[in-house]
C-alpha positions as CSV (number, residue, x, y, z in Angstrom):
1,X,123.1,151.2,157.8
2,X,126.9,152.3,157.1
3,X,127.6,154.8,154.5
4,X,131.3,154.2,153.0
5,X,132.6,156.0,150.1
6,X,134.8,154.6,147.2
7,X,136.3,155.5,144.1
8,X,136.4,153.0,141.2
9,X,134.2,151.2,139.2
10,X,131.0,150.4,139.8
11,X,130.4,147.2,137.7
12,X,132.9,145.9,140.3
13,X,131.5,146.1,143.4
14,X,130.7,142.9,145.0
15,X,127.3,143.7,146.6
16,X,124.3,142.4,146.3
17,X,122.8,145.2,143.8
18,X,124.0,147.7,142.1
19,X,122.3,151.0,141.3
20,X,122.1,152.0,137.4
21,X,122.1,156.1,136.5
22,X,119.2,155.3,133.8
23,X,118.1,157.2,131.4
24,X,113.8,157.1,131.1
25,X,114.8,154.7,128.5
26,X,116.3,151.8,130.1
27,X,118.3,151.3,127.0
28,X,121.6,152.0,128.0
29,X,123.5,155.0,127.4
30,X,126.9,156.7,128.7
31,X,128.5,156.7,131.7
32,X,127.6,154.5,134.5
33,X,124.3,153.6,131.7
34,X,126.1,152.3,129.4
35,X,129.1,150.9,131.8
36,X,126.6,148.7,133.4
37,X,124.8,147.6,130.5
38,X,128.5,146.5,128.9
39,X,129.7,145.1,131.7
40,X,126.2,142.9,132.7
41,X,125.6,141.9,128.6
42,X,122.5,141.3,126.7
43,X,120.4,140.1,129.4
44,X,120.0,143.4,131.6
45,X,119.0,144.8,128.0
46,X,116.5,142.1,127.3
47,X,114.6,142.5,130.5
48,X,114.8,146.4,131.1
49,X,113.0,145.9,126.9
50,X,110.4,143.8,129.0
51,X,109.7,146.2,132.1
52,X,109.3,149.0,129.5
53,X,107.2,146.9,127.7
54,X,105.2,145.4,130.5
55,X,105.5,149.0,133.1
56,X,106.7,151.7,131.6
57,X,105.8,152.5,127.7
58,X,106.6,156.4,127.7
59,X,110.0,155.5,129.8
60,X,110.6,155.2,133.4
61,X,110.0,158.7,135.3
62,X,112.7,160.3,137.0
63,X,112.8,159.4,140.8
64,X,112.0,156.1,140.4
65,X,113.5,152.6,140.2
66,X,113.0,149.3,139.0
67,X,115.5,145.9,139.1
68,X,116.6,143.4,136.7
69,X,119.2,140.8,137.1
70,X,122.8,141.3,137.4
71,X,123.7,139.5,134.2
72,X,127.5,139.0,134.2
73,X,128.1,141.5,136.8
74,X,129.4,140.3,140.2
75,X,126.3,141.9,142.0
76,X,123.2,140.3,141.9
77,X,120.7,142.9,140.5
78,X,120.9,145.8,139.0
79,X,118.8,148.7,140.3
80,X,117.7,151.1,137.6
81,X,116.8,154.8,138.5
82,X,116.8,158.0,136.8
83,X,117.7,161.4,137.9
84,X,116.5,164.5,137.3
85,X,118.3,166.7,134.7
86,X,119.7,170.0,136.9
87,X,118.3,173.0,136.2
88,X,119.3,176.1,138.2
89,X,115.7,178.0,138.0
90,X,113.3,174.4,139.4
91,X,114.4,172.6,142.8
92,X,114.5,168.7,142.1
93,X,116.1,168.1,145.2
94,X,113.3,165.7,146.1
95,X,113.8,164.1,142.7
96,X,117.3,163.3,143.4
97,X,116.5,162.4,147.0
98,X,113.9,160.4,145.8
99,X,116.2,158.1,143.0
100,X,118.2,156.7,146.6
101,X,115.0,155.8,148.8
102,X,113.1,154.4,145.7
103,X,116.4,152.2,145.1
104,X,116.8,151.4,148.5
105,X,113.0,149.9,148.3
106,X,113.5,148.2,145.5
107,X,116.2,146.9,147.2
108,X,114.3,145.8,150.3
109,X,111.7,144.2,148.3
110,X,114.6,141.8,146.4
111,X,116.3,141.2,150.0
112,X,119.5,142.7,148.9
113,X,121.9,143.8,152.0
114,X,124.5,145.7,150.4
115,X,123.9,148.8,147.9
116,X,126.5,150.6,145.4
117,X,125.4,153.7,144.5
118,X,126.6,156.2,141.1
119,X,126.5,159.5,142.3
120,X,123.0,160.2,140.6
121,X,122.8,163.1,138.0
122,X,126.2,164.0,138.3
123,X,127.3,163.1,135.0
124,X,126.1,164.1,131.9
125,X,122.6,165.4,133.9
126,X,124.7,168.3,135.1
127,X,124.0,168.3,138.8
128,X,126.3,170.1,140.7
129,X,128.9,167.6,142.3
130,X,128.6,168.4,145.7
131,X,125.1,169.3,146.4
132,X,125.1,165.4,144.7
133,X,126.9,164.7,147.7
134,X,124.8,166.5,150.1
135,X,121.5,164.9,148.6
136,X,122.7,161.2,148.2
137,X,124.0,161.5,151.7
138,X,120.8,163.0,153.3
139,X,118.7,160.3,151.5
140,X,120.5,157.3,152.1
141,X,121.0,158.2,156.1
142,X,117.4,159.6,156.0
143,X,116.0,156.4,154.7
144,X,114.3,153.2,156.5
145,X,115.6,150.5,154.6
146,X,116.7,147.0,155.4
147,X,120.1,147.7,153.9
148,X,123.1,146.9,155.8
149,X,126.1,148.7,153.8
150,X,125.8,151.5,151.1
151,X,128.6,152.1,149.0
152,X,128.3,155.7,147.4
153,X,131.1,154.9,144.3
154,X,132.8,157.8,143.1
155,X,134.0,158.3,139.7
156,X,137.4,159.5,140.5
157,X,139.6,160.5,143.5
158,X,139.1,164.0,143.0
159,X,134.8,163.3,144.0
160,X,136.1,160.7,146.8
161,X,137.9,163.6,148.5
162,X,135.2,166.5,147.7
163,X,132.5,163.5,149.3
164,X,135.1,163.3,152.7
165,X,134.4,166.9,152.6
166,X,131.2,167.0,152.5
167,X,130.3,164.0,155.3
168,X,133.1,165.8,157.7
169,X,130.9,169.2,157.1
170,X,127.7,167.6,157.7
């Protein structure tokens, strides 16, 4: 699988899926959340209503993923996963790790060959930038998946460069 990094905006990656920072909710939110929902209209919203409906009445648990369609996005589907909140004292590394290979399933199972990624829990879930880095990394080129390209999106130019960092470290 190849690993490439980018800065920009997710909702306009042309890949085949694209991976949603969710809240347990599946409502929509801020950041990349609410981005996506935006950007992919109503229907994303009416069938993340269904799967929490159907799957997932107390919310969707952190470290796991579920799809819906792409709406209007250019990607296909949209891969909804949420991360674990960061907490200094309590190791959720696994958590986090866990949010990538449980997308990248989920991904697998819908036939999708290319993968953008959020840096997961990053945002507004506090998680330090770089160990982001260091866990997205690990899980993606840790996983078995069918996936031919992951793109790991970053926000801004300032992440892109701290990722290079990271994958020239590593």
């Amino acid at each position: 699988m190849d690993l490439t990094l980018v800065a920009g905006d997710i909702t306009q990656r042309d890949v085949d899926a694209v991976v949603n920072a969710a809240n347990s909710s599946l409502m929509g939110g801020g950041g990349v959340d609410g981005a996506i929902h935006r950007a992919g209209g109503p229907e994303i919203l009416a069938q993340c209503r269904e799967i929490r409906e159907r799957l997932y009445p107390g919310g969707l648990p952190a470290g796991r993923a579920v799809a819906t369609s792409g709406g209007s996005l250019a990607a296909r589907w949209v891969i909804h996963t949420v991360g674990p909140v960061y907490a200094a004292d309590k190791d959720q590394r696994d958590v986090l790790r866990s949010c990538y290979t449980s997308s990248l399933a989920v991904a697998d199972s819908l036939g999708a060959e290319t993968v953008a990624f959020p840096l997961i829990s990053a945002g507004v879930f506090g998680w330090p930038k770089e160990d982001a880095i260091v866990q997205a990394v690990a899980a993606v080129c840790g996983a078995d998946s069918q996936v031919r390209r992951v793109e790991l999106v970053l926000f801004d130019d300032a992440t892109l460069l701290l990722a290079r960092q990271v994958l020239a470290e590593s």
